[in-house]
Each structure stands twice: as C-alpha cells, then as structure tokens.
RODOSE-380946 format. One record per residue (C-alpha): residue in three letters; y, z, x. Coordinates in steps of 0.5 Angstrom, whole numbers, plus 500, padded with zeros to 3 digits. Layout:
N
ALAYZX ...
***
This chain:
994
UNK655722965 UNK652721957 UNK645720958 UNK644727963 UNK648731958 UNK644728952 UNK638730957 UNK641737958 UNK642738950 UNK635737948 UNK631741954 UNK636747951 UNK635744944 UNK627744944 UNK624750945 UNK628752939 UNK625747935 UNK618750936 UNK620756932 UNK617758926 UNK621759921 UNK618763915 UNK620763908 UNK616766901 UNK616764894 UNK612764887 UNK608758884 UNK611754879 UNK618755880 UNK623751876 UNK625744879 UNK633745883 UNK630752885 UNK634754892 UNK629756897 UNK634759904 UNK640756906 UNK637753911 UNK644752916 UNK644759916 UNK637762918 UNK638757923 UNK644756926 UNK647749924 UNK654747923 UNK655744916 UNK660739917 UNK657737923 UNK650737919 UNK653732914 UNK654727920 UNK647727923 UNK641724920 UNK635730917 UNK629729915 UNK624733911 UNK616731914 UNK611735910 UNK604736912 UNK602734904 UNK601727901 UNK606730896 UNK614732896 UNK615738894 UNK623741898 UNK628737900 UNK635738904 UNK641738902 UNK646736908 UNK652739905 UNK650745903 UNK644746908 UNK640749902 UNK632748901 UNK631747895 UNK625745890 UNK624737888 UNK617739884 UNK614745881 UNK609747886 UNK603749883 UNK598755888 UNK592753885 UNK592746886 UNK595747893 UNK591752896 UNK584753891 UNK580759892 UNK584761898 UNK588768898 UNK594766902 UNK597759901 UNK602756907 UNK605750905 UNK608747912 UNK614742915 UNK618740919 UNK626739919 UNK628734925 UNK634734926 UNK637727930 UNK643726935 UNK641731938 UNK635731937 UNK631738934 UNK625740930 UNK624747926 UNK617749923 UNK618752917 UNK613755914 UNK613756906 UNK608761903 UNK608762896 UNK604767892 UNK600768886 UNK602769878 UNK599770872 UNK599764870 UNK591762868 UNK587767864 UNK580768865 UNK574763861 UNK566762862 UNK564755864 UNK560757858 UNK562760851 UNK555761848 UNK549764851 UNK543765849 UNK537769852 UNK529770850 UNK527777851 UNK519779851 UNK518785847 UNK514787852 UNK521788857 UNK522795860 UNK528798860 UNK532797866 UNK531789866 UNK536785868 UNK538778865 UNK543774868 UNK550772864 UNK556767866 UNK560770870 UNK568767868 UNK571763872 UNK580765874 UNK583760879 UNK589766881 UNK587771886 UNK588777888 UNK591783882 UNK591776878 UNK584774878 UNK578778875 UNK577785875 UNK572787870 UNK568786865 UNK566789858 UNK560788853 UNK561789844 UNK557796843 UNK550795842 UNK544802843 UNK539796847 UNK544792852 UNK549794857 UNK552790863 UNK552791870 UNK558788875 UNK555786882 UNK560783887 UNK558777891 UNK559776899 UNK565772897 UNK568778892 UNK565774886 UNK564778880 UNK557777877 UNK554781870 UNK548782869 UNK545785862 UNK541790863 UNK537792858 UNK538800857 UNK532801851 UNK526798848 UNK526793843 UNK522791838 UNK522784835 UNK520787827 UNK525791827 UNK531787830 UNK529780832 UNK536777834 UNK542780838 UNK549778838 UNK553781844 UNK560779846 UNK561779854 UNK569779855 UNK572778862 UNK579781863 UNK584780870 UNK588785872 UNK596781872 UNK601783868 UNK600781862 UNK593782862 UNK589776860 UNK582776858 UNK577770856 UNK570771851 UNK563768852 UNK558770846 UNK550773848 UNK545771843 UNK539775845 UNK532772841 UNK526777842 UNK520773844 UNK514776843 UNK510779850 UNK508776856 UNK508781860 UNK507779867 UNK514775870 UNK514771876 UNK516774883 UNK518772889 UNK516775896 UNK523777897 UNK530778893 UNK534775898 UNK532769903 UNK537768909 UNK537761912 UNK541757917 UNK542750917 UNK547744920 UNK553741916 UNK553734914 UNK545734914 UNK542728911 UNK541727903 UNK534729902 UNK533734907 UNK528739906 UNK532747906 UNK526751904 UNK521752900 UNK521757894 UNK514761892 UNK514765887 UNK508768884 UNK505770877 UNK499774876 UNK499771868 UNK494765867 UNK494759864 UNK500756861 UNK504763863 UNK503762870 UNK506756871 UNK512756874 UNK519753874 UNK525754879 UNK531753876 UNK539756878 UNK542761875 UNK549761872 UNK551765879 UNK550759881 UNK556756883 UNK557748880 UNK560746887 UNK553750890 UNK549746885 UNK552739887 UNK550740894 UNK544743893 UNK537740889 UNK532745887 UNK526741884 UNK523745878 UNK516744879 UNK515746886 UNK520751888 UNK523745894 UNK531745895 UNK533739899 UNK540737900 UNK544732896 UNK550732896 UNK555732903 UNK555740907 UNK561740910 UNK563746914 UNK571746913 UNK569746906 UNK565751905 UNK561756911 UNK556758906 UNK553757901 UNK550763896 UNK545760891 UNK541765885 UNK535762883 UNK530764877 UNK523763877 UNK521762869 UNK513761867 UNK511757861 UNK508762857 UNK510763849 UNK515768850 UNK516766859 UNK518771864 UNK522770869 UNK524773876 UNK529772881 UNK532771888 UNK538769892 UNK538765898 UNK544765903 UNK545758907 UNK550759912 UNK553753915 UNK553752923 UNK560748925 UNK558741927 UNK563737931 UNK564732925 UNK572731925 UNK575726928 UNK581728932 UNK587726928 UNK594723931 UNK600723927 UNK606719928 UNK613722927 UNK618718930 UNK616711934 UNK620705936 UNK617698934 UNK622694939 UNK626696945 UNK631693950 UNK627690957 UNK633694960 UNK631700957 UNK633707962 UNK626711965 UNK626717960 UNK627715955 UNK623717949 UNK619712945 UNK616716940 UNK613723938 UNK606724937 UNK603729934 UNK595731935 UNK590736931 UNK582736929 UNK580740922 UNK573743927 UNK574750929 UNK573752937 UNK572748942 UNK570743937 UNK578744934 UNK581743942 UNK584736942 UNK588733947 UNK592726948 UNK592720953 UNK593713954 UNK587708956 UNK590704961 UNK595702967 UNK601702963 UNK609704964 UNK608709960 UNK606717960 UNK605722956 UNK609730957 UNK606735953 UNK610741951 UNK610747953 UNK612751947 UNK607746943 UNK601744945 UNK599740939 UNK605736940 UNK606729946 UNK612725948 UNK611718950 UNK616716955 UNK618710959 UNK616712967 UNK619705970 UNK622699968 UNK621694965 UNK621686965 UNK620681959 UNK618676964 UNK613679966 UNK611682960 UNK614681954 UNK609685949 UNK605691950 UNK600694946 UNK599702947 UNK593705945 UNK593713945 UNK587716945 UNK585723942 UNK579726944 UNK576733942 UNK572738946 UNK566738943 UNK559737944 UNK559730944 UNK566729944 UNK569725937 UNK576721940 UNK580717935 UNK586712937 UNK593710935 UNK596704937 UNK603702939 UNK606695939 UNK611693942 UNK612685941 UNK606682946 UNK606675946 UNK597673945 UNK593672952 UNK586669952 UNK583675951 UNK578674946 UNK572669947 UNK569665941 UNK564669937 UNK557666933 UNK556670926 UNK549670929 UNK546671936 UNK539667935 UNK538662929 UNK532659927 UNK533652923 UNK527650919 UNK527641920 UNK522637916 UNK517632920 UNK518626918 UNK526627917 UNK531620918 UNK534620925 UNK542622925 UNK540627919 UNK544634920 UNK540640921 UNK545646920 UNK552647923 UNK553652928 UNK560654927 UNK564661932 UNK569664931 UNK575666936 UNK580672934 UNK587669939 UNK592664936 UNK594657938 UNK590653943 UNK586659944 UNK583659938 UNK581651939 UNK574650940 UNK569645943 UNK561646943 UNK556642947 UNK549643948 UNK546647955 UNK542641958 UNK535643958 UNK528639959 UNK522639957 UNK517634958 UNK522630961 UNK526629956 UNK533632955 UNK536636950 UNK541631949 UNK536625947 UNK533629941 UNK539632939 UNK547632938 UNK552636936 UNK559635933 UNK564638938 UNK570639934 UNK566642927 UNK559645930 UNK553640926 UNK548639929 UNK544633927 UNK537630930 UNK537623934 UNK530622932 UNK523623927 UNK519629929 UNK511629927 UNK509637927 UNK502634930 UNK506633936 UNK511637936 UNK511644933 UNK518647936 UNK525647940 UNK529652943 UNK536650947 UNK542653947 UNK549651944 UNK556654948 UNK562654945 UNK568654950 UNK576655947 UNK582651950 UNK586658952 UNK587658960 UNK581660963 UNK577658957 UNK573663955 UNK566662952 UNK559664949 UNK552661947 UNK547663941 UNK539661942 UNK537655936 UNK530655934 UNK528648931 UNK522649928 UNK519643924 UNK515644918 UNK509640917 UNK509635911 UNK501633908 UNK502627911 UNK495626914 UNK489625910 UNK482628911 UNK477625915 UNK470627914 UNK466628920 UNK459629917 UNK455626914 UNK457621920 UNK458614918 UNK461608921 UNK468606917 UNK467604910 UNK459604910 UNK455609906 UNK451614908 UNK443614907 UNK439621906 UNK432621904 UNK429627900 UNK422629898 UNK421630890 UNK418636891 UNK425640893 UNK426646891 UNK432648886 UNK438651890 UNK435647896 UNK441645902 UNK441636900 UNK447634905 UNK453638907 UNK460634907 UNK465636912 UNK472634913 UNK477635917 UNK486635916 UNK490636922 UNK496638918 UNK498645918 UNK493651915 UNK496650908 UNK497643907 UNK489643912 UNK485647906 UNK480642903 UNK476642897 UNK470639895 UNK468635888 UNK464630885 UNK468624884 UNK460620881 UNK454623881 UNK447619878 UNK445626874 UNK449631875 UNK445636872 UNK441635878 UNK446637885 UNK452642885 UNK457642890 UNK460648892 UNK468646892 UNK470650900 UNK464649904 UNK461642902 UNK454644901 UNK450640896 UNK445643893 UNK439642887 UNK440645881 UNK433644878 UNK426640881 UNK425633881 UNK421631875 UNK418624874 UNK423622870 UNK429622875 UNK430615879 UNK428615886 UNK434612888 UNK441617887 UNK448615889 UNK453622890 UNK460620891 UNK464626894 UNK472626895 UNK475631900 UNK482634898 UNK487637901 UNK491642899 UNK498639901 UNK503637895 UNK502630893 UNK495632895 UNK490627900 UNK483625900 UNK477622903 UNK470619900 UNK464618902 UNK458615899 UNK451618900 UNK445614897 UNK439620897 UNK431616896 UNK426621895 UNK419621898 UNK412624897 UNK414629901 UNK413637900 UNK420640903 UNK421647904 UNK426651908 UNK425656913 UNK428660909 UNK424660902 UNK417659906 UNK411664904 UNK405666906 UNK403664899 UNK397656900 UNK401651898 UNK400649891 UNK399642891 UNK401637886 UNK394635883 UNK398628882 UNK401626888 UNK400621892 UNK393622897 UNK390627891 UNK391620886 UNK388615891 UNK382619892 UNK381622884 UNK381614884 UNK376613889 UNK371618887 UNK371615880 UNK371608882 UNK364609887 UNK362613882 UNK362607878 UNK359603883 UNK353608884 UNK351608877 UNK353600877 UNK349599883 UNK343605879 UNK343599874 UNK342593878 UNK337597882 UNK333598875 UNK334592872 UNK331588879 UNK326593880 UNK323591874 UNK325584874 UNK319580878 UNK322578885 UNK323571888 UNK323567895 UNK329569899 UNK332564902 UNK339567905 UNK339567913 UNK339575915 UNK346576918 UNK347575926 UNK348581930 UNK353578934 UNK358576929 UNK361582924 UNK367581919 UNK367587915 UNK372588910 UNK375595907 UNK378598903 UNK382605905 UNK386610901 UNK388614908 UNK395613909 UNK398609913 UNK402615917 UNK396619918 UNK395619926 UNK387621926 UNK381618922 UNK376621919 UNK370619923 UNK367625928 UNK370620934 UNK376620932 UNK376627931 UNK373629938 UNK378623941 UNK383628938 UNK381634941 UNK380632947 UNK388628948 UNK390635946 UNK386639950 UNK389635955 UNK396637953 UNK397631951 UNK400627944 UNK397621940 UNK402618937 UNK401612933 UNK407607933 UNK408601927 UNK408593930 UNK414589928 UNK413584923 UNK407587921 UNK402592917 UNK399594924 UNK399601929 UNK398601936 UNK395609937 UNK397611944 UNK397617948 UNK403621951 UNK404627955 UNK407633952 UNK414633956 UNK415626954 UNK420626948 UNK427623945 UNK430628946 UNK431632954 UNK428639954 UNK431642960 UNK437644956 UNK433647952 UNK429651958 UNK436654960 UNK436657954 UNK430659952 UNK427666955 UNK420667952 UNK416662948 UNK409662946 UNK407655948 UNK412651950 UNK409644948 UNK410646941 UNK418648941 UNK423644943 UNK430648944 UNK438643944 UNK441647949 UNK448645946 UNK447645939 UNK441650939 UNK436647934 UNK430648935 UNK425643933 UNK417641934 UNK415637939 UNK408637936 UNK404638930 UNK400644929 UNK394644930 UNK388649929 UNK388652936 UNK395654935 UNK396661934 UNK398663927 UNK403668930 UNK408665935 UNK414669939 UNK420666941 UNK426669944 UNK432665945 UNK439667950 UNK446664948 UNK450664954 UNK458662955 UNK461660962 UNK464665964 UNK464668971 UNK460673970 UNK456669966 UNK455674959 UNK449673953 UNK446675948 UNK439674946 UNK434673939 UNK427674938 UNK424669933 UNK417670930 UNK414664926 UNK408665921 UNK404658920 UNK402658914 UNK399653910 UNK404649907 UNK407642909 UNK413645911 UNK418639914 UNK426640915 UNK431636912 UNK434633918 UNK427630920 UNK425627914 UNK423620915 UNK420615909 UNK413617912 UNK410620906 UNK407627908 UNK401627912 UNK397633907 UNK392637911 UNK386633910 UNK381640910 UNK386643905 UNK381645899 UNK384641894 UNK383635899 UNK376637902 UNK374638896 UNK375631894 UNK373628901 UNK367631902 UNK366628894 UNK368622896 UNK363622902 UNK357624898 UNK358618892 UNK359614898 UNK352615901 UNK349615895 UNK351609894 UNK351606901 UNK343609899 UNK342606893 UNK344598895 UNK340599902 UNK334600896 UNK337594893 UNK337590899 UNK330592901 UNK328590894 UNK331584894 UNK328582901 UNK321583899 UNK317578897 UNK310578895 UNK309571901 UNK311569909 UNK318567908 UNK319560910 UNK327562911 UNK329561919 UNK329568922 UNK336572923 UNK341570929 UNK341576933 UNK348573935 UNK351572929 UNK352578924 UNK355577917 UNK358584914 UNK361585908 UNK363593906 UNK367596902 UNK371602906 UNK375608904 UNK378607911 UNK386605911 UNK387598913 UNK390601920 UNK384605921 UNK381603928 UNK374604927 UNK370604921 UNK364609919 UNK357605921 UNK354606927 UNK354599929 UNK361599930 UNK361607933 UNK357604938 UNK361598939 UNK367602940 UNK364607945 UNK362601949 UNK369598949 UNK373604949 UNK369606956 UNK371600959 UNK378602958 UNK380597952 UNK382597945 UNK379594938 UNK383591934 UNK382589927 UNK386582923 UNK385581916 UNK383573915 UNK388569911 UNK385568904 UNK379574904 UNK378580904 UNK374579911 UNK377582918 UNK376579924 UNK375585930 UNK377584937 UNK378587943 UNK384588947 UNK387590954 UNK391596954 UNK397593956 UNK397587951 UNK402588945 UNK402587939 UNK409584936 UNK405578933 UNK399578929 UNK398571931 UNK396573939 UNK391577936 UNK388571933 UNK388568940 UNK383573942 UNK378570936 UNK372564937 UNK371562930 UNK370570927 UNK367572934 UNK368579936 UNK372578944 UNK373583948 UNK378583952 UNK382588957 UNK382595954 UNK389598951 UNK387604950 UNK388610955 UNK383616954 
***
C-alpha cells in the first residue's frame, strides 16, 4: 500500500518539477542578499520542508545560491559577477535545479542577472601613434583604437569625442556585431613645414549612470609624400569556412596592388587595431604575402564569425596605406560530444529490490545547434534495466529496474548509457554505472607490440637471452596468471623448440644453440600467451630473429690463382708503358655487404716507385717505364682488407720477371711504326755481327794481300770429301723465331700457310733443339666451337679464336703479309632464356706495325721482332753483303792458296768424305744452312718425307748432320747420335710433313 501511494505522489509531483521558475537580479549583489522565498513561489510547507532533504545543483563549476530549509528563502552565497558569468552576451541566465527528496521533486529555476555600471571604458592602448603623407587628401581615413566595455547595453560604450583640432575629426562606424570602430578623418591639408606633429586626445564615454569615459592620446607625425597607397581589389572580403579547421590551413590570399615602384611598392599586410585580440589568436596574416592561414581552434559555439580588418602598408619613406575587411563566417560541425549528467545514482542496491524502482536520474545535453544538438540516451546491452524519458523533459531519462534480480546469478552489473547526437556522422558518449560486479575473464592478454624484431649476434653462446616478451591482462586473480609457449613451426625439419626456448612464467626468450649469418639470416615463429581464467583466453605477437652478421671470415683471394700458400708468377716485357694493367688482385668475403668491403695495399714492393695499386679494385698498374737500372726480377706482396672491426686480411705474393718484349695494350696501340729500341736484344746481336764480319773481311783482305804477295808453296792438305760435312755455325736468330731466313724456309712458309696450315716449332726436353711440325689451323689448345656459337661474322676465321664463356678473343696465328690490314668482327652475347635474347658488337682491328702481345699470353719467348722491319732489314741485308764479301774474299784466298806453280803430289780429294768449316749467322736451332750444298741436300731429303737433323760434336765447334724419319723423337740427344757413322751424314726416314 505505501509503494503505489509513493508512486502516485511522484506522477502528480513530476510534471510540476519541470516548471520553470524565473527570477532577476543585478550583478555583485552583496554576500546574504535574498533572492525569492522559494516555499512561497512554489508552494512548500516550511515545516514539512526542514524535515525532507534539499539539494541545490547549479549548472556552474561554482556556488553562487543557497536554500535556506527554514525559512525557504534563496539567497546569495557569492557575489556574482555578470562579466565574468556571461562575457559579451547581453542576457545572462544562470540555471538550477532544486530537488527536493521524500517525495521526490525538481523545479527549474532560472536566474537572470542584469548589468550595472560597473566598468568604465579603456583602450587596449593608451597612446597611438600615426604617420601621415603631406600628400594625404582630405577625407582620408585612419583607423584609431576603439575602447573596450566588458558592460552591455546602456552600459557600454556609446560615443566617441576627439580634443579640438582644424585638420582631424573622427568618424564612428558600427560593426556587424554592434562594435563601435573610430576612424580619424583627415578633414583639411596638412603641411609638414608648417606643423610637423599633432597631438589629438580621443575619448570614449558609455552611456550608464554615472557616466564613464576612458582616454586614449593620437599622436599624428607627418611624413613627407608617397602618394600612391596600396589598394585591395575589394573593401570587404566575404568567405565561408568550417570550424575546427586544422592549424595551418590556408582562409584566403590577400592581393593589394601599389602603382608606386621600388621600395614604395612593396607591401606589407598586417591587422588593424579593429581587429579584435581574440580574432588575431585565431587568425595569422603573413606580412609578406598577404596569406591568413589558421592558428589557433575555431570553434562555433565560440564564436559564429570572425571579422578581421586588414591594412596593407608599402615600405615607401613616408608609407601608404589601404584597407579592407574579411568577414569569415563559421559553418557548425558536429564537434561536441554529447554529455551525460549524473543527478542521483545508487551505487549499491538490495537483490530484493521491487521493479520500478528508480536507480538514478541522468540527464543529457550536447553544445551543437540543430540537428547536431539532438541528443538521445540508451543502454548498450541486454540488461534488467530500462530507461523512461519524461514527457515534460526531453532531456532528462530515469534508470528503472525492469525485473528481478538475483545475486546469485549475477552479482554485479556494470551499465553502460550511451548518448548519441544526430549529426552527420553522429558523435556518442557513455557513462557508466557500477553496481558491484564480481571480475569475469573477460579480457585476453595483451603484447605492447604486435610484431617484434630482435636483433642476435652470430656467434652468440647457446642458452643466451634474446629479449623478453612480456604481455599484460587487465583481470584480476587467476585471470591475470599467464603462461607463454612457443607455436611449433618447422623449418627445415628442425622445429622451433630446438633453436629456441622460452620461460613460461616471465616471457625470456633465450637461444639454444649458435647461429652463423653465412648459414642462417632470419627466423620468424610465434610466441602465445594464455591466462589461467576459465576458459582461458589468449593472444600470439609474430617474433623476428634477425642475426647480425660478425666480420668472421677472412678474405679469400680468388685471382690471381695459386695453389694454397705458393706464389704466383707473372711475367712482363720491359718495354711496358706507364699506366700499364700488370696483374689484378681480387679477393672475395662472404660476410655481409659491410663487413664484405675490401681494400687493397702494398704490404712489400722491391721499387715502389715502379706499380701503383688502386685500393678498391686491386688493379696493379706502372707508374713510369722500365729503365736498365731495375732489376728483372720484382716480388709485390698485396694484402686484401676488410672492412669489418677487427678487420681480416689475405696476402698474395706475385714474382714479376720482365722479358725483351715489346707490350702493349689494345687499348694505347696506334698506327704510328713502332719505334724499336735500338738496344735490344735482336738489334744488339746483329750491330755485333755486322761489326765482327766486317772485321773479318778486313782481316781476310789483309791476309789475302800479305799471301798474294808471299810466294806460294806445295800444298799438302787432302781436298775435303763430298760425303762427309760437319759444318759448324754461329747464329744470332733467336731461338723462338719459327722461320729461317733462307728463301726455302721462306717458300716452305708460305706454301703451309696457303694450305691453312700452322708451322709451329716445339723445344726437345732436356736439350737446346726444336722439332718444327706443321698443324691444321682448327688444331689448337683450346676448343673454338664455343667460341663459333658466339660469333656472327668474322674476317678470316683461322686467325681469331672466340671463348665462348668468357668472351676472350685471342689469335690463333701470327699475322702474316696476306692478311688484310682492316679486319671486321661481330660478336653476340646470348642468355638462356626461352626465348633466347642477345646483343651484338662490331669490332674492327687495324694491324699496324707493332709488336703487339696481351699480358695474358706473354711467355719467357723473347719477342719475335719483324725481321723486314726497317731497322732490322737495314741490319739483315748489311750483314748479308759483308757476309758475302767475306764468303768472296776467303774463296780468293783459298784459291790462292791452292795454286801451286807444279803438279801437286798430294792424293786427290775423296768424293765421299767432305770436311766443312763455316761460320754461320744461323741460330744453333736453325734446320738449313745457306750454302747451296746443304740446300740441295735438304731438298732431296725433304722429298723423301724425312727431316735433317743437326747435333754439335762434344768438345768442338762442329755439327754433325743427320736425317731422321718423321715419327722418331727427339727426347734425347744421344738417339740422334745413333743415327751418325763416324761424322757420316745417314739419312734415315723423314719426320717432316710438307
């Protein structure tokens, strides 16, 4: 029976409560001061009044009124202060609400206070002042302060007054927001010589009583003329734009224009003293460009627009200046949250508690206007609770119970009211209400990171820590209890387990083994964490081990190549050019890119003024010629480096011989001849030979002379047998050169190499003899057919030989007069891919004459010079004609010498036993001699298909000459002997093939 009657009391109570019950008072009424008898005005009994409970709630962060229960008055507790309650707003409200319990009641109360005359008007500043042009016209405006009146109404200001002077009066403007702006108007010439500055007095009086007044003093300094100000292109500028637009966002672009030049025409922007302060911290005008841009928070419940009065100023002595307006009006956005106010909530309730009954009252209101500003109120879940709006008041919801509860079953709720707006989109807020609910695993753990990267040493110990992983859950007791585990993953048939492990209770993660970057880079698995609620909950985070690479592999030189720990051996000609490629050291490091970096040094060099070595590429080079002072044997010791900390290095020994050989690179080679050393070694050997025959000849000349004049006598030596030869020679033709100089040798020559064939001249082991053979032209060391694959089109393709791998190309033969001087090669490169692509390169080669010889193919074989170069065929055919003059003159002498003036007594000649003792300029392995007895004797055994063969007789200077078939060899010099018969030529089977 007592619950419907409470029921019945508040329905009739409640609509009432929502009246609004309005009082008015002045500001700064003193402290005690009654406002309304509050029992009176809203019907209360005072003795019923002192026994129930009021409360106050005042829509301020401040209390300002109070209740007095005994006597139902409502009176002030602090001065209020309108200025400071509502700034710039004419009507000032203050709202509260008087809630009443047992019965419950509500009554809005609003209390309006009015202004006084409290504040006099004052300028923000008190002295101004202005520079004037001479040339200014009458009529021309200058803006001055306008006073500032924090009262409104009859209270504020309402006019403005300027001290008496015959050159200035003032004009009052009203703003669009009932601001008073003062311009001073210049109403009559000014002349600068006659009155250079003008001191003005502006005053502003409000219109209270008593009347106030505030004093702001104009100083006018007249400048001499510029008479062209700035103009914009319109007075008022007009724009629309968003609120809570970001910092820094251009509002428009200012242009005003000044026919004036120089330094009179350069303009700069700034705000006038209309400007508002508040509109200046919103808005920044640059100075240079004219741009406003935002800086400061626009907001629309602030402020709905913004008028900003801008100058433009020139830079002129005496500047001009021009203005204009821009009126930004600000568009509302849906930026405020919605809001929810708690009046009246019960923290704790019996499980008993009846339906219906209220559990707080809640009341909602948003600061956006429209449909921005319509708010409504719900809760999020399926709770035994509802929510009733009251008809009277929209903005105010009940939270009743809309069926039983049961602690048992649930012994704590939490209710959440969630208020959402209308706008577009739509903001929300929430609010929520606890009542005593007991923790449910309702919360999964939780990494700081959702993906880490950790960063492991190579080399690093087994069982070091790695990092630790630790998550976090918000739940209490056994629901925040975690265990972590590793997610199995293999790879490469080795699980994650057997690399790593972790610590279920603390999260460390540790190594179980030693990591190598060259084998392993990177890892990446995933580590779960699961509480100990029921059912558990959990979450994983993706690790990255990432193992970082130590400098712990020392370089490994791969070229020049050389068997572990021996020293390589180069060979170079003395005649190399400065700046020449000599050897080129390459090393290689499989640690990283950092730790991989090489750099090359001399660590010992015999001259080190002799080969530089480039540091990055490993490129030897010479830095001057070879002169005859160097040694011909040079050792370089190169160290390659790292770029690791400590850093690793190899070595590698080269031994560099020089040789007679004139080297060029492709590269440096001209059509100029070559200028040979006038003392090298062939050119040396035949200077030599010219002078010793020479000096035979004269010898010989001598010896003829003196016998001639001598009287002659018996011979008695036997003439030599025809059979029997042993000739011995001397020759200064280098060992190396393939054909002698004899004209059969010569025909021989070019009847092989018509035929497409090589003569190639081979040494005999353990000996100082050749064996000269003649090869097929394809017959070579090296297989061309990977090199015919790559090549499109070539001259002559006996000459060139093309690495198919590699792509080298190399001579297959020496040059000889029938080739042409111009040859034509085009090469492809192909990949292998399907379809295969190329690329092709046309080469073309000029011969010219010059002993030309890559550094790759160098041999100890001193350099076969061109034996009808000029220099050489000069000294050739110099040699020849002393040698036959002296082959002449000992013919005479022998002549002279055989004569006799009787019949000679002496046996004649054996015709199968010949003695011969010559001296020859043909090298020891030269085959044929010059005479034309052995010219015929080697035509006739050639024919047969054998091969002379010559052996120097032990202790002399004699050869004994032996012929040899083809297929016998030559390893021992001692077999060739067998073939002899006491210095008799034999002739045996031939081992030469025409």
């Amino acid at each position: 029976m007592h619950f419907w009657t409470t029921v019945f009391v508040l329905c009739a109570v409640w609509p009432r409560a929502l009246s609004v019950t309005r009082y008015s008072i002045a500001e700064e009424m003193e402290r005690g001061s009654v406002v309304a008898n509050l029992a009176e005005d809203l019907g209360l009994e005072l003795g019923g009044l002192a026994q129930r409970e009021v409360k106050l709630d005042i829509f301020h962060n401040k209390k300002y009124l109070d209740v007095n229960k005994k006597t139902g008055e409502l009176f002030i507790v602090e001065k209020m202060d309108r200025e400071h309650l509502c700034p710039k707003i004419a009507s000032c409200f203050l709202k509260l609400d008087v809630i009443i319990e047992s019965p419950l009641r509500i009554f809005n109360i609003e209390l309006g206070i009015t202004d006084i005359n409290d504040n006099a008007p004052h300028f923000r500043r008190d002295r101004v002042e202005l520079d004037v042009s001479e040339s200014a016209a009458p009529g021309e405006r200058f803006s001055l302060p306008n006073a500032v009146d924090p009262d409104v109404g009859i209270n504020t200001i309402k006019t403005y007054k300027l001290s008496v002077s015959e050159h200035f009066t003032i004009e009052i403007q009203t703003g669009s927001d009932g601001t008073q702006y003062v311009d001073l108007v210049l109403a009559k010439s000014l002349d600068r010589e006659e009155k250079a500055v003008h001191n003005l007095v502006l005053t502003a009086v409000d219109g209270g009583v008593p009347v106030r007044s505030g004093t702001a003093n104009i100083i006018v300094n007249v400048q001499d003329t510029n008479d062209n100000p700035p103009r914009f292109d319109k007075q008022t500028y007009t724009i629309n734009m968003t609120e809570n637009s970001p910092i820094g966002a251009l509002v428009m672009k200012l242009n005003a224009t000044d026919l004036d030049e120089g330094l009179n025409s350069e303009i700069v922007y700034s705000f006038t003293l209309y400007t508002s302060e508040k509109t200046q911290d919103v808005f920044a005008l640059s100075p240079n460009t004219g741009e406003i841009t935002v800086k400061g928070t626009i907001d629309y419940e602030d402020m709905k627009f913004y008028e900003m009065h801008i100058e433009a100023r020139d830079k002129g002595t005496h500047p001009l200046l021009g203005q204009c307006t821009v009126v930004a009006h600000v568009t509302d956005m849906n930026d405020n949250y919605p809001e929810i106010t708690i009046q009246s909530v019960k923290s704790t309730v019996d499980e008993n508690i009846p339906v219906g009954t209220v559990i707080a009252l809640v009341g909602i209101s948003d600061r956006d206007t429209g449909d921005n500003g319509e708010v409504s109120l719900s809760l999020n879940q399926n709770l035994p609770f509802i929510l009733n709006q009251s008809s009277d008041g929209p903005m105010h919801y009940k939270l009743i119970v809309s069926a039983p509860l049961d602690r048992e079953l649930v012994s704590e709720y939490d209710i959440i009211l969630i208020v959402t707006d209308a706008g577009n989109p739509p903001l929300s807020d929430n609010e929520t209400l606890h009542l005593h609910l007991l923790d449910v695993n309702d919360n999964a753990p939780q990494f700081p990171q959702s993906f880490y990267t950790i960063r492991v040493m190579e080399n690093n110990a087994p069982g070091a820590l790695l990092s630790s992983l630790t998550a976090f859950d918000p739940d209490l007791h056994e629901n925040q209890y975690l265990v972590y585990f590793i997610l199995e993953k293999e790879i490469a048939n080795t699980s994650m387990s057997m690399l790593f492990s972790i610590n279920p209770e603390n999260g460390n993660l540790y190594a179980l083994k030693t990591f190598d970057y060259e084998i392993e880079k990177e890892f990446l698995f995933h580590i779960e964490a699961r509480d100990s609620g029921s059912p558990p909950l959990s979450s994983n985070v993706t690790v990255h081990i990432i193992i970082v690479d130590q400098n712990d592999n020392a370089p490994v030189i791969v070229s020049p190549w050389r068997a572990h720990g021996s020293v390589v051996e180069e060979k170079i000609p003395r005649s190399t050019d400065k700046g020449s490629l000599v050897s080129k050291v390459i090393a290689l490091d499989t640690d990283s890119v950092h730790n991989s970096r090489i750099t090359y040094q001399f660590l010992q060099v015999t001259d080190a003024t002799l080969f530089s070595l480039d540091q990055y590429n490993g490129e030897i080079r010479t830095m001057r010629m070879f002169s005859y002072r160097d040694p011909r044997h040079l050792r370089l010791v190169v160290v390659a480096k790292d770029n690791g900390q400590p850093a690793l290095s190899a070595t590698v020994t080269i031994k560099l011989s020089t040789v007679e050989t004139a080297v060029k690179t492709y590269s440096d080679m001209t059509e100029e001849p070559l200028g040979y050393d006038i003392f090298s070694d062939l050119n040396l050997y035949l200077v030599i030979g010219l002078g010793s025959v020479s000096f035979l000849l004269l010898i010989t000349i001598l010896v003829t002379i003196v016998l001639k004049c001598q009287k002659s006598g018996p011979s008695k030596a036997a003439p030599p047998c025809r059979n029997s030869v042993i000739s011995e020679r001397n020759s200064t033709i280098a060992d190396s050169t393939l054909v002698s100089n004899d004209a059969y040798w010569y025909s021989l020559f070019l009847a092989e190499t018509r035929k497409g064939k090589m003569v190639v001249r081979q040494p005999v082991p353990k000996g100082s003899r050749y064996i000269v053979s003649s090869l097929p032209r394809g017959t070579g060391l090296t297989d061309s057919s990977g090199s015919a694959a790559s090549t499109l089109q070539v001259t002559d393709a006996t000459l060139f030989s093309l690495d198919q791998y590699n792509g080298e190309i190399r001579t297959m033969r020496m040059f000889s007069y029938r080739d042409p001087r111009h040859l034509r090669l085009v090469v492809v490169a192909k990949d292998n891919g399907q379809p295969a692509l190329s690329a092709t390169v046309t080469i073309k080669l000029s011969t010219v004459e010059t002993a030309v010889k890559t550094y790759s193919d160098m041999t100890e074989e001193p350099l076969g010079y061109d034996i009808f170069s000029d220099l050489n065929l000069y000294l050739v055919i110099g040699l020849g004609s002393v040698s036959f003059l002296l082959l002449i003159t000992i013919l005479v002498t022998i002549v002279l010498k055989c004569q006799k003036s009787g019949p000679s007594k002496a046996a004649p000649p054996c015709r199968n036993s010949v003695i011969s003792e010559r001296n020859s300029t043909i090298a020891d392995s030269t085959l044929v001699s010059n005479d034309a007895y052995w010219y015929s004797l080697f035509l006739a055994e050639t024919r047969k298909g054998k091969m002379v063969v010559r052996q120097p007789v032990p202790k002399g200077s004699r050869y004994i000459v032996s012929s040899l078939p083809r297929g016998t060899g030559l390893t021992d010099s001692s077999g060739s002997a067998a073939s002899t018969l006491q210095g008799n030529i034999v002739f045996s089977d031939s081992l030469f093939d025409s």
